[in-house]
C-alpha positions in Angstrom: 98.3 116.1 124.4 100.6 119.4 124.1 100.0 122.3 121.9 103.3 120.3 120.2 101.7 117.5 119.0 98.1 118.9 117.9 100.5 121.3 115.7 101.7 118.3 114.1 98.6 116.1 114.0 97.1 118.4 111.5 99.8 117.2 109.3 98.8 114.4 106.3 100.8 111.4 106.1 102.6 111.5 102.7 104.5 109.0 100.9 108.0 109.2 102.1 109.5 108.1 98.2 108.4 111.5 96.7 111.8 113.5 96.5 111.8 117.0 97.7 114.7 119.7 98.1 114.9 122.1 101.0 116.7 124.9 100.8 117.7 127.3 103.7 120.3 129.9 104.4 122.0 127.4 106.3 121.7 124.4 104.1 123.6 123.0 101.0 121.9 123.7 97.8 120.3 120.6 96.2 120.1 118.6 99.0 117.6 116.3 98.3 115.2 115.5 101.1 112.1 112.9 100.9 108.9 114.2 101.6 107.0 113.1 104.3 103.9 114.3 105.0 101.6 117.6 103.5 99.5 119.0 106.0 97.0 121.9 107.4 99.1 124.5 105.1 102.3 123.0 104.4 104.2 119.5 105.0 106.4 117.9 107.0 109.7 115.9 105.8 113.2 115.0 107.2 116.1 117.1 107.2 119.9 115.8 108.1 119.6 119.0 110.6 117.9 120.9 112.5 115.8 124.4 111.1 115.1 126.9 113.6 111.4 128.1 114.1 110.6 130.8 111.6 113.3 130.1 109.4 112.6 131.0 105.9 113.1 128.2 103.3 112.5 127.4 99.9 110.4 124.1 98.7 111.1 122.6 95.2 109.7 119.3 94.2 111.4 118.1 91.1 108.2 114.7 90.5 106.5 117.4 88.5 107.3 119.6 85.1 108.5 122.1 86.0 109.6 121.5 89.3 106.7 123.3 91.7 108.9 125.3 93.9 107.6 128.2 96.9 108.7 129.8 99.9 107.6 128.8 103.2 108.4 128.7 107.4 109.1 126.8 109.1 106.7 125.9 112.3 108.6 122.7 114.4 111.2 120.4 114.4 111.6 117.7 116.4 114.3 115.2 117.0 113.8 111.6 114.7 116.1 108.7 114.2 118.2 109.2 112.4 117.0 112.5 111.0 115.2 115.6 112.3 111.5 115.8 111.3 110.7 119.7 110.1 107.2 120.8 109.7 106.7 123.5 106.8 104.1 126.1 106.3 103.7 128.1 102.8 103.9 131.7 103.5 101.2 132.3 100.1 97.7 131.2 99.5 98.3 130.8 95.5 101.2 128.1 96.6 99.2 126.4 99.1 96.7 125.6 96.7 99.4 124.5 93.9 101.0 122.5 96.4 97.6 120.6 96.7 97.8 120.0 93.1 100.9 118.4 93.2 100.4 116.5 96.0 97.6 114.9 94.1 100.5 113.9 91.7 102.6 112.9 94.2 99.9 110.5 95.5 99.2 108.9 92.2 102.6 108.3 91.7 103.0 106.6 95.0 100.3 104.6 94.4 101.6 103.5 90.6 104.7 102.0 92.6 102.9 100.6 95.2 100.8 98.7 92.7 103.7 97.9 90.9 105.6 96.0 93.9 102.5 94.9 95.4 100.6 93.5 92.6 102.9 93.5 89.9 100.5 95.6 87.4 102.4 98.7 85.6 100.1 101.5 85.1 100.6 104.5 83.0 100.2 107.7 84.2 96.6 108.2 83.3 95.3 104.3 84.5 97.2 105.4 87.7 95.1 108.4 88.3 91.6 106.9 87.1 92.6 104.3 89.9 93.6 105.9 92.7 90.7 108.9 91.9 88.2 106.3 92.4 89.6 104.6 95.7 91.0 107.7 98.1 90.2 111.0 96.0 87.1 111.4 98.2 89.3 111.2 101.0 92.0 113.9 100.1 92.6 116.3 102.7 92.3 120.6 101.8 95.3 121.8 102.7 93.8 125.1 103.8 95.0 126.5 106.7 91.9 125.9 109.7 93.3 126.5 112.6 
């Protein structure tokens, strides 16, 4: 296995239909991206491009009010079909540990849809979280930043 790919293994795997908007000197404004996976300090999702290594961006999530948004780095890309897959690092302790937060939301919400296509139960917000806090909450990855 190459320093490559133990890189991205620390990543989570994340829902892909959370939206999330990446924002980079060399990207369009409000581009809406879908996130993809929240990992070892920071997440990975898919961009239409390539972002170089150390490039600077800006995260927003717009799932939660008001949106969570914080600069991070990125640390590899790597060719997908048909996208690019970029792996994202916050740059700030205080955003890694909000990020957690929302990806908690993120989560439940995920799994409110899922339940609603699999099973055909709607659940509110709140059923949603009792649910899902019982079943994988235990299993939540920190997002802190081992090495």
């Amino acid at each position: 296995m190459t320093s490559q790919d133990m890189l991205e293994r620390r990543f989570v795997r994340h829902p892909v239909d959370i939206p999330i908007e990446i924002v980079a000197d060399d990207l369009n404004r409000g581009t809406l991206r879908r996130l993809k996976d929240v990992g070892l300090g920071g997440l990975a999702c898919r961009s239409d491009r390539s972002l170089p290594i150390g490039a600077r961006v800006v995260i927003t999530i717009p799932l939660v009010q008001p949106p969570f948004s914080a600069p991070a780095a990125v640390v590899w890309c790597r060719r997908g079909e048909p996208h690019f897959e970029v792996g994202i690092r916050f740059t700030d302790s205080a955003d890694l540990f909000a990020a957690r937060m929302v990806e908690q939301v993120c989560q439940i919400e995920h799994y409110r849809r899922e339940v609603r296509h699999r099973e055909g139960r709607e659940l509110d917000a709140e059923a949603a979280a009792q649910e899902w806090i019982a079943r994988y909450a235990d299993q939540f990855p920190s997002l802190g930043s081992r090495h």
